[in-house]
Z-matrix of the N, CA and C atoms (Angstrom, degrees):
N
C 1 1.453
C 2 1.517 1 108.73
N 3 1.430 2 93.67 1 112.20
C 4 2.094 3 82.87 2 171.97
C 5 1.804 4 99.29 3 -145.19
N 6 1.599 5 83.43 4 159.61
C 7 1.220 6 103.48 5 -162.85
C 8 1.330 7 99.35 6 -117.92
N 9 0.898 8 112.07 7 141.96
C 10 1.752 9 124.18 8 -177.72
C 11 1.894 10 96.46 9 -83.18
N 12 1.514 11 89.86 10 145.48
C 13 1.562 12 88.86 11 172.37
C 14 1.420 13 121.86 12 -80.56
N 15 1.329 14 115.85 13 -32.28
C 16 2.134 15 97.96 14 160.76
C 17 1.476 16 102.15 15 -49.97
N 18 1.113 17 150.15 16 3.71
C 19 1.494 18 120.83 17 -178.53
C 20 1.326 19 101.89 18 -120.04
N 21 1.202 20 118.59 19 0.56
C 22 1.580 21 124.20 20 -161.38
C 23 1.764 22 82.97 21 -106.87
N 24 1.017 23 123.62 22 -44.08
C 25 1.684 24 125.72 23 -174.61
C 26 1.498 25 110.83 24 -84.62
N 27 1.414 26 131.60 25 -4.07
C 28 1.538 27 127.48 26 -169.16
C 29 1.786 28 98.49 27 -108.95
N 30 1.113 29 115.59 28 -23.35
C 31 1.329 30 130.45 29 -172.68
C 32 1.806 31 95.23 30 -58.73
N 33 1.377 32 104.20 31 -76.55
C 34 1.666 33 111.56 32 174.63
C 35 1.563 34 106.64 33 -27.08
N 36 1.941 35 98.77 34 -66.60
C 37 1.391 36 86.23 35 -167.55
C 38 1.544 37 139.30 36 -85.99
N 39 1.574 38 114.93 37 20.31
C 40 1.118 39 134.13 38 173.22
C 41 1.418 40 116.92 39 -87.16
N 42 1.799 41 93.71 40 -25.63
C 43 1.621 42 109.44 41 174.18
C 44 1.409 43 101.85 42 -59.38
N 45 1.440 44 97.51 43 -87.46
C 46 1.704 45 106.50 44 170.62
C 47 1.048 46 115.65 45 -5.36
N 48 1.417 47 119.02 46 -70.16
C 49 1.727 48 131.65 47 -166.20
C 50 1.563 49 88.37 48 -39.13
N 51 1.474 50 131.00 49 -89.10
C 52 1.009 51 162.99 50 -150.23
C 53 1.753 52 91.67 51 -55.76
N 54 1.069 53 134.33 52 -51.27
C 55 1.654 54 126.00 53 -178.30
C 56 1.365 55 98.82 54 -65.85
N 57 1.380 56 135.32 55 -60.79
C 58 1.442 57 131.78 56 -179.49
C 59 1.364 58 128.49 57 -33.10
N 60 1.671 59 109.97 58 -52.93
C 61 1.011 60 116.90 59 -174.39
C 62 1.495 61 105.48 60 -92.01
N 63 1.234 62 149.33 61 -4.21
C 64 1.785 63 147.68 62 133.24
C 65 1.488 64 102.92 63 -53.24
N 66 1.392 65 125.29 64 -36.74
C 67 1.754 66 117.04 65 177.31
C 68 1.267 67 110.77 66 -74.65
N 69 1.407 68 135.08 67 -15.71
C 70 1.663 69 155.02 68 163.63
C 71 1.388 70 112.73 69 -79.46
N 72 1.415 71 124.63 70 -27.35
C 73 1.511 72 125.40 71 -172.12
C 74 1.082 73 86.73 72 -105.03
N 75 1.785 74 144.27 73 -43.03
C 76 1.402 75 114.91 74 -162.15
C 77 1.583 76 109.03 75 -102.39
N 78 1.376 77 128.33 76 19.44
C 79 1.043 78 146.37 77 -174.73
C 80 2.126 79 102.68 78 -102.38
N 81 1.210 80 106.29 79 -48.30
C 82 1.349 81 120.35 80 174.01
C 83 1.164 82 102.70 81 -75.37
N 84 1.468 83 146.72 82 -27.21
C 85 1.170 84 139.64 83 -169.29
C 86 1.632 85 111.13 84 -86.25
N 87 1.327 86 89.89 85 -39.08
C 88 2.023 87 96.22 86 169.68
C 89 1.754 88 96.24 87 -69.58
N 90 1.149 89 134.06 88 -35.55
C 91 1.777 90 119.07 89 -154.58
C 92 2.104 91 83.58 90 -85.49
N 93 1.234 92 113.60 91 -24.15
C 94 1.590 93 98.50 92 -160.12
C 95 1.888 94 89.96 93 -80.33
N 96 1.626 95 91.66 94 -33.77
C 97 2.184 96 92.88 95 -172.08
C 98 1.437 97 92.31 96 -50.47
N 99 0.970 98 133.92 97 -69.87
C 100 1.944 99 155.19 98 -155.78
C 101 2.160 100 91.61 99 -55.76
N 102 1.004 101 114.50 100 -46.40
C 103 1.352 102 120.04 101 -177.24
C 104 1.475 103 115.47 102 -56.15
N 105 1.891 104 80.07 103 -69.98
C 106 2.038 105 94.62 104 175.57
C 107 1.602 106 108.62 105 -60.32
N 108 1.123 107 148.07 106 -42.80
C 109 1.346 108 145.42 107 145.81
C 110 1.457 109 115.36 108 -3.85
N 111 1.672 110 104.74 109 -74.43
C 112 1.573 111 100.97 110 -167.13
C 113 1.694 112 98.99 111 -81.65
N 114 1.276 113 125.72 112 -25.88
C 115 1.314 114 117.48 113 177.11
C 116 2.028 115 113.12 114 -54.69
N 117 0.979 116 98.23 115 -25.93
C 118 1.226 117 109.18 116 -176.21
C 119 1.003 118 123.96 117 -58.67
N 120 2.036 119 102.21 118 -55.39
C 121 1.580 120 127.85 119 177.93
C 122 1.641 121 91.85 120 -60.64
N 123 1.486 122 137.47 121 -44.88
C 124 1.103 123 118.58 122 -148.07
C 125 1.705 124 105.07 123 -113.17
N 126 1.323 125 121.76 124 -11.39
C 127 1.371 126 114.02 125 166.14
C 128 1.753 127 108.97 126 -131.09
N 129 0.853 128 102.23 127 33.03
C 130 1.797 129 86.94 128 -168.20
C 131 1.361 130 149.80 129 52.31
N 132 0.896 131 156.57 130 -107.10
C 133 1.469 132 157.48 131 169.78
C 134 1.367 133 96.86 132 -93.71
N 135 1.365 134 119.75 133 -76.57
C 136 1.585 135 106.86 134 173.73
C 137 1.575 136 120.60 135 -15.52
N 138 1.315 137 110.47 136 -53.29
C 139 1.952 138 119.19 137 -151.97
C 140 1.461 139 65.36 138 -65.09
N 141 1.311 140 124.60 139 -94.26
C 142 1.855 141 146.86 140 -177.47
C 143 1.294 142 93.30 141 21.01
N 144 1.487 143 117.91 142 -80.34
C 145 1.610 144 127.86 143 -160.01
C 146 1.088 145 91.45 144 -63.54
N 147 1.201 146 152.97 145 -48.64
C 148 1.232 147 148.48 146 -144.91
C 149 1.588 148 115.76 147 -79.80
N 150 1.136 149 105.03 148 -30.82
C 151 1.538 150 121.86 149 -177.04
C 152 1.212 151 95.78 150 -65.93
N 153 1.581 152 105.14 151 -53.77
C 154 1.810 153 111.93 152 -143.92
C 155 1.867 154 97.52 153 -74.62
N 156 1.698 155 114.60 154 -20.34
C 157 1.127 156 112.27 155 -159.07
C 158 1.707 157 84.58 156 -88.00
N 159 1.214 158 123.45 157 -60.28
C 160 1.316 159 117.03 158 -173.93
C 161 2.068 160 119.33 159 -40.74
N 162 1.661 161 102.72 160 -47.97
C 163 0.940 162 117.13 161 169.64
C 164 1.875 163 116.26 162 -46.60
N 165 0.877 164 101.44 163 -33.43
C 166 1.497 165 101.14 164 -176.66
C 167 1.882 166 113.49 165 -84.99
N 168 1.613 167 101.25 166 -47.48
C 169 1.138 168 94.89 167 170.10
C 170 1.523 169 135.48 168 -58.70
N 171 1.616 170 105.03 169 -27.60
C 172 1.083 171 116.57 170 159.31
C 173 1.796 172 130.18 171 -45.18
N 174 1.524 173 87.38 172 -60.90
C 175 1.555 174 89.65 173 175.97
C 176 1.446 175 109.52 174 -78.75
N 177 1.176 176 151.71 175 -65.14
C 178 1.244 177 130.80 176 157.57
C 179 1.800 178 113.70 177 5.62
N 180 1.227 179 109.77 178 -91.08
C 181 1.287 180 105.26 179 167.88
C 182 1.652 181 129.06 180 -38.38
N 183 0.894 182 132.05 181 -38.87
C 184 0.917 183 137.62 182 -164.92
C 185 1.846 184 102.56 183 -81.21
N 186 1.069 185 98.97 184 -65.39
C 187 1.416 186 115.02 185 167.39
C 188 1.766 187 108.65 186 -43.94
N 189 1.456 188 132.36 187 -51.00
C 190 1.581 189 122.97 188 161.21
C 191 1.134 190 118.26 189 -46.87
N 192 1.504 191 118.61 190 -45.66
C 193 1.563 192 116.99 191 179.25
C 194 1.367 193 117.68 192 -63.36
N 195 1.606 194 126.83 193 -26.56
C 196 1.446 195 120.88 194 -160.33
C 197 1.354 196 81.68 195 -88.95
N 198 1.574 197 128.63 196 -44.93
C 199 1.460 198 120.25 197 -137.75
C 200 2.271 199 91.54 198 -66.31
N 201 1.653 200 99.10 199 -42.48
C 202 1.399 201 93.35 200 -172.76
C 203 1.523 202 117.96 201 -81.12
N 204 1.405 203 109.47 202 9.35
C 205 1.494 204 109.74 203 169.90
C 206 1.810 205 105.58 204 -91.52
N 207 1.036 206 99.20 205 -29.41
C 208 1.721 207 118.13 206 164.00
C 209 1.140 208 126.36 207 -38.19
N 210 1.382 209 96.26 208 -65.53
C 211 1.619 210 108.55 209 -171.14
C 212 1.723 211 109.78 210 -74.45
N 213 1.532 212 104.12 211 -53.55
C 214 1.413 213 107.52 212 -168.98
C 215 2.154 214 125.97 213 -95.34
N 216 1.502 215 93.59 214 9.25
C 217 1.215 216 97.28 215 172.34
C 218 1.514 217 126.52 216 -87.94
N 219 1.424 218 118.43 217 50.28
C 220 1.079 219 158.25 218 -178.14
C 221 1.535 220 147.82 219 -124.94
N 222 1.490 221 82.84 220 -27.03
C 223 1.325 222 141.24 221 -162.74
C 224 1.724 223 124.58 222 -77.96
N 225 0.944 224 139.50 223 107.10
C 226 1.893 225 116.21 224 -178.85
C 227 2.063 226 96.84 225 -57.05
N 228 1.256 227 131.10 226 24.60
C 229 0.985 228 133.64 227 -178.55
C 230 1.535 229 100.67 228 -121.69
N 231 1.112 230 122.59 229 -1.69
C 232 2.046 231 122.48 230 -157.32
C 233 1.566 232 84.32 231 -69.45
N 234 1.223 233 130.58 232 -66.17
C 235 1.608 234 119.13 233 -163.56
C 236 1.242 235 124.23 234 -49.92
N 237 2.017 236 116.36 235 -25.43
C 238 0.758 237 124.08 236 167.97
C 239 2.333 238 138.36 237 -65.78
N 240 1.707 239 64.50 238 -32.26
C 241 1.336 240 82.57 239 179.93
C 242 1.490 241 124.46 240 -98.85
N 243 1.402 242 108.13 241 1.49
C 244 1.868 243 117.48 242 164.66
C 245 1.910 244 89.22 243 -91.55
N 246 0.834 245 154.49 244 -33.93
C 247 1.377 246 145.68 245 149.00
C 248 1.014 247 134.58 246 -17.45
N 249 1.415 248 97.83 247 -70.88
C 250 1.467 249 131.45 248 -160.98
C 251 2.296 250 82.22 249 -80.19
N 252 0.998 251 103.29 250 -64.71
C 253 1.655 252 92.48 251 172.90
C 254 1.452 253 121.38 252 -28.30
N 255 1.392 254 109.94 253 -61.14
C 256 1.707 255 120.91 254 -157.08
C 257 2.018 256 85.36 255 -74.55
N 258 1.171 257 137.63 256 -16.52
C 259 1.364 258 125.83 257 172.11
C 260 1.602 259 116.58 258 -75.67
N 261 1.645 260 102.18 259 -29.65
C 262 1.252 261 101.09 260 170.03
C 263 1.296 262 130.74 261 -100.98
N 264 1.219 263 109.59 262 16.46
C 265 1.883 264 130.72 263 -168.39
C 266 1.619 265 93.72 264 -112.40
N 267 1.556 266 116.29 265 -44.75
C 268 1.784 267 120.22 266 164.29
C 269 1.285 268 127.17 267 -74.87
N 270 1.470 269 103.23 268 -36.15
C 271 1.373 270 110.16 269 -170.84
C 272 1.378 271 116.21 270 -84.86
N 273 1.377 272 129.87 271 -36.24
C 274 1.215 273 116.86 272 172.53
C 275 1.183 274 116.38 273 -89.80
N 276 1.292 275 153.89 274 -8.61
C 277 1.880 276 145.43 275 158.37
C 278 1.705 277 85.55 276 -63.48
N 279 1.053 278 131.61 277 -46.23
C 280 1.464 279 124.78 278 -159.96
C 281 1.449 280 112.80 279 -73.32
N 282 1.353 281 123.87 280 -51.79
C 283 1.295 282 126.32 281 160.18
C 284 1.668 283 119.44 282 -42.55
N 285 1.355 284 108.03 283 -45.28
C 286 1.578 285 113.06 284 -155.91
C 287 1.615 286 94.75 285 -90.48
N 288 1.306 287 108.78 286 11.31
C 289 1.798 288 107.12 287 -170.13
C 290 1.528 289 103.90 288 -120.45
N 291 1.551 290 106.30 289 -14.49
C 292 1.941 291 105.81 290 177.73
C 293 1.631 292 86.90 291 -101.12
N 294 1.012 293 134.43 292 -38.60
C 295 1.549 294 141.11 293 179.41
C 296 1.591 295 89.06 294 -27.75
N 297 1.476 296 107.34 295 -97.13
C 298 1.468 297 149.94 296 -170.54
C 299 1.541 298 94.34 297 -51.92
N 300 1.267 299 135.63 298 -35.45
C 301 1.401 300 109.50 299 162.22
C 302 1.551 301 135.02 300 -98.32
N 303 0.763 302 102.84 301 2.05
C 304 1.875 303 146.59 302 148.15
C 305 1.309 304 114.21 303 -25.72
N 306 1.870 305 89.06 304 -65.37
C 307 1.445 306 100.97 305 -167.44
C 308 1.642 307 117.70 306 -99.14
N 309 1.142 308 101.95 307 -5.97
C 310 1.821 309 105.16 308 156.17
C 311 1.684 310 81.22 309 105.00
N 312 1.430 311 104.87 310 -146.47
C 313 1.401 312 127.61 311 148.56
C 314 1.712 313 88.50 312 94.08
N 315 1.633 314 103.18 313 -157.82
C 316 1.617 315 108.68 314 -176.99
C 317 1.248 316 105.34 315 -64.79
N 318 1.290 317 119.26 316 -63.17
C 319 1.260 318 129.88 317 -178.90
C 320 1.094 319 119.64 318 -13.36
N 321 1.464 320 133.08 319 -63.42
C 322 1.165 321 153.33 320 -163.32
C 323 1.551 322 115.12 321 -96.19
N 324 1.551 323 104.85 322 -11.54
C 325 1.732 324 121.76 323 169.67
C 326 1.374 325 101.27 324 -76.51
N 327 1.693 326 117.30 325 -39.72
C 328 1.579 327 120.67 326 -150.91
C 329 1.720 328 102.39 327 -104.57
N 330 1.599 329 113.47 328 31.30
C 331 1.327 330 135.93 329 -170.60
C 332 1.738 331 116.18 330 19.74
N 333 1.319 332 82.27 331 67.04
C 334 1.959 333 103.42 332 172.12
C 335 1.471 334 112.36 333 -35.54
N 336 1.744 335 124.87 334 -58.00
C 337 1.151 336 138.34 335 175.76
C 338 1.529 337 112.41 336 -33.78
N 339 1.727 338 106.09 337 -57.65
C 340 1.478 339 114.22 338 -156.26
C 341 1.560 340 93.87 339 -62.32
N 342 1.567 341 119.60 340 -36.46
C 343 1.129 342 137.11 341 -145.62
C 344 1.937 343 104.60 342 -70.58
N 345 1.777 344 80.86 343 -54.50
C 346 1.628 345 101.76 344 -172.97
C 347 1.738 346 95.00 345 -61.13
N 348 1.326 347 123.58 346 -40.98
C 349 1.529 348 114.18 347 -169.10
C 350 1.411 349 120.71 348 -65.72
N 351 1.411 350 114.03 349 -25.96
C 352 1.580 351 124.18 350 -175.86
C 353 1.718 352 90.12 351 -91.90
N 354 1.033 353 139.47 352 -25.28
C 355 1.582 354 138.59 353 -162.36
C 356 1.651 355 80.42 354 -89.02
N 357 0.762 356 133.22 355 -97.63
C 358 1.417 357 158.90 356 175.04
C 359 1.946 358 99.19 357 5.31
N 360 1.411 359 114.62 358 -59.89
C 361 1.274 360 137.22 359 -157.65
C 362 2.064 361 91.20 360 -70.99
N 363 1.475 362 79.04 361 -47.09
C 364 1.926 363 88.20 362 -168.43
C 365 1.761 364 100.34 363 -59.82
N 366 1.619 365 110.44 364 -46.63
C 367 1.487 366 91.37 365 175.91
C 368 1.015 367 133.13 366 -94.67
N 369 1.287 368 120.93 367 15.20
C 370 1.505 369 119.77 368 160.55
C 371 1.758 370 95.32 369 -80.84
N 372 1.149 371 133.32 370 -67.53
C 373 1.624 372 118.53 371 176.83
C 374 1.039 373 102.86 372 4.83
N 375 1.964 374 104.67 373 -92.10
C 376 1.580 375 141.97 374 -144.18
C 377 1.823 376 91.87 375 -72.53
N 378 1.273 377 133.81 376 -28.92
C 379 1.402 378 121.19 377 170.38
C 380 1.372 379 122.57 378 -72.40
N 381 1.201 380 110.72 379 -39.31
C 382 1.422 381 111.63 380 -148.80
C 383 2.317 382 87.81 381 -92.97
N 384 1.519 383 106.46 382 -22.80
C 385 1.432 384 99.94 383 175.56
C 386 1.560 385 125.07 384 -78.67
N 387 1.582 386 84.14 385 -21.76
C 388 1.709 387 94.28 386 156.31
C 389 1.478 388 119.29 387 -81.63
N 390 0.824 389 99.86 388 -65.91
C 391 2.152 390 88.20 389 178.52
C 392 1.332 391 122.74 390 -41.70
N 393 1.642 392 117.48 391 -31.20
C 394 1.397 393 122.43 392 -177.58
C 395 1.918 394 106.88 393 -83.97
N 396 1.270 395 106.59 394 -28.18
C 397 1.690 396 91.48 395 151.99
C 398 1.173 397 120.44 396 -77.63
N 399 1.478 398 126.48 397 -43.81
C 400 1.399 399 126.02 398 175.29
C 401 1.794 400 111.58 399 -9.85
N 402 1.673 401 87.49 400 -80.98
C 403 1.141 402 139.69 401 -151.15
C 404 2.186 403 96.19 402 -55.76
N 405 1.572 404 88.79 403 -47.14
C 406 1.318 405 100.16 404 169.28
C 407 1.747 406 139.84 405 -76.17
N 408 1.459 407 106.34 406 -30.63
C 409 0.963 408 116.37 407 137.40
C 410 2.220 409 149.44 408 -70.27
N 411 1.556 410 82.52 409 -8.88
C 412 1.594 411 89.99 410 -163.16
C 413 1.707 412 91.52 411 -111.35
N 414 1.740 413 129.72 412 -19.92
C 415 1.330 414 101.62 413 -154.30
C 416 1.688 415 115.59 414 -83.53
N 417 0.854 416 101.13 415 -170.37
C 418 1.659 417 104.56 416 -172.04
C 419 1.649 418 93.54 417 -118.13
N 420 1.900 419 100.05 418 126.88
C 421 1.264 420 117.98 419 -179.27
C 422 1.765 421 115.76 420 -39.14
N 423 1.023 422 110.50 421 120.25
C 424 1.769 423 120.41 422 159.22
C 425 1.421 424 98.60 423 -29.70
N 426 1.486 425 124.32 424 133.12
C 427 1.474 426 128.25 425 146.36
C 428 1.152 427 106.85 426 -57.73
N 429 1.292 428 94.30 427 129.15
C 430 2.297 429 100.10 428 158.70
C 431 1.206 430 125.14 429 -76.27
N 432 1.056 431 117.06 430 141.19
C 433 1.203 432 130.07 431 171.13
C 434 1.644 433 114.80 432 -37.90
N 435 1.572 434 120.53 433 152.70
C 436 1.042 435 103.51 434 -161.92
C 437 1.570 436 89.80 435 -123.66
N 438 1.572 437 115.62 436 119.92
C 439 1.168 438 141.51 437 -165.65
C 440 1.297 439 113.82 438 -119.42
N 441 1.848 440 116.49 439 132.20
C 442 1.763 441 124.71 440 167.32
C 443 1.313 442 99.73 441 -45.30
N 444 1.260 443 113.28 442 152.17
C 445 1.349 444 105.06 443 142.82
C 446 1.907 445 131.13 444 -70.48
N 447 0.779 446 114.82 445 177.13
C 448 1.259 447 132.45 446 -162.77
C 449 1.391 448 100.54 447 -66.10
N 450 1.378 449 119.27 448 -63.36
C 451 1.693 450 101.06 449 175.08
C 452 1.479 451 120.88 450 -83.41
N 453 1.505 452 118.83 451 5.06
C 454 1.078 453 109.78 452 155.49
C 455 1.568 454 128.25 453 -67.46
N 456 1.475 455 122.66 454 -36.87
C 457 1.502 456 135.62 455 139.37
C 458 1.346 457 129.17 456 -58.54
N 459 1.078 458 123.84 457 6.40
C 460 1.853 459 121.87 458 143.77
C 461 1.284 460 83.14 459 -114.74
N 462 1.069 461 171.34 460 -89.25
C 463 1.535 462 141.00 461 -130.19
C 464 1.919 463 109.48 462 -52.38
N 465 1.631 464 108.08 463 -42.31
C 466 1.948 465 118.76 464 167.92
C 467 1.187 466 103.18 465 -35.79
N 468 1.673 467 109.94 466 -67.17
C 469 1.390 468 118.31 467 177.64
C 470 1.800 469 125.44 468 -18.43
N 471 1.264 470 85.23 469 -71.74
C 472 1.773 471 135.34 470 -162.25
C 473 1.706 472 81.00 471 -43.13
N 474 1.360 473 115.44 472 -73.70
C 475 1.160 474 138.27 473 -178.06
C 476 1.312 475 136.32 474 -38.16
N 477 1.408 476 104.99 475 -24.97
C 478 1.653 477 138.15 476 -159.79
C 479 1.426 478 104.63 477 -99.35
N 480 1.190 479 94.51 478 -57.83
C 481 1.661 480 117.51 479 171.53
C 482 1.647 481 125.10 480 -78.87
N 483 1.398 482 109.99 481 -5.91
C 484 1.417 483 114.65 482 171.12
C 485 1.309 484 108.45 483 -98.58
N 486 1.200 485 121.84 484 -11.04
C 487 1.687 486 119.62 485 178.83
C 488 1.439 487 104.49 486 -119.42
């Protein structure tokens, strides 16, 4: 029985993948409970839905951005793809919050915006402190520079100065 070593090394990090982003979903799920709570005290059922809907879009988003900062920050694409994240970690609570207040209705009674901005704030925290361990724990060492040795640079010297 043998196992190739890409499969022996993707196993860990699929784990990982998968603990991070449950420490991002159950981390957002307490900031949306704590949200829908006071939305509750202060608009009723409306605020309620509103939390829970913002709350979700939030993590949704948030959760696309880590997973593709995940995968490809490894990558001759990694700069691209911590970018390309923070557009979809801004861009979609932001879109789905002029959408939805746009269109009037509860949503926009049970102040979705205020909702999406405090949801929004919490997962950039809880994302961006996960990717920066990720990132710190998962990357693959910088090549070094490729350097003479040492008496090969006093012998340059040696050489420089003898002529």
């Amino acid at each position: 029985m043998s196992t190739s070593p890409n499969t022996h090394e993707s196993r860990p990090a699929r784990g990982g993948m998968i603990a991070t982003l449950l420490v991002l979903i159950v981390v957002m799920c307490a900031a949306t409970a704590v949200c829908a709570w006071r939305a509750g005290v202060a608009d009723g059922v409306e605020g309620v839905r509103a939390a829970i809907v913002a709350g979700t879009i939030c993590t949704l988003a948030a959760a696309t951005a880590l997973i593709i900062g995940m995968l490809l920050h490894n990558t001759p694409w990694g700069i691209h793809a911590m970018l390309g994240g923070t557009l979809i970690r801004t861009g979609i609570p932001l879109a789905a919050g002029a959408i939805l207040q746009a269109q009037g209705g509860a949503l926009a009674r049970g102040h979705i915006m205020s909702h999406l901005l405090a949801l929004f704030l919490c997962a950039l925290a809880v994302e961006t402190s996960l990717l920066w361990r990720w990132i710190h724990v998962h990357s693959v060492p910088a090549i070094k520079t490729m350097r003479r040795p040492r008496q090969q640079d006093d012998a340059a010297k040696g050489c420089l100065s003898d002529g």
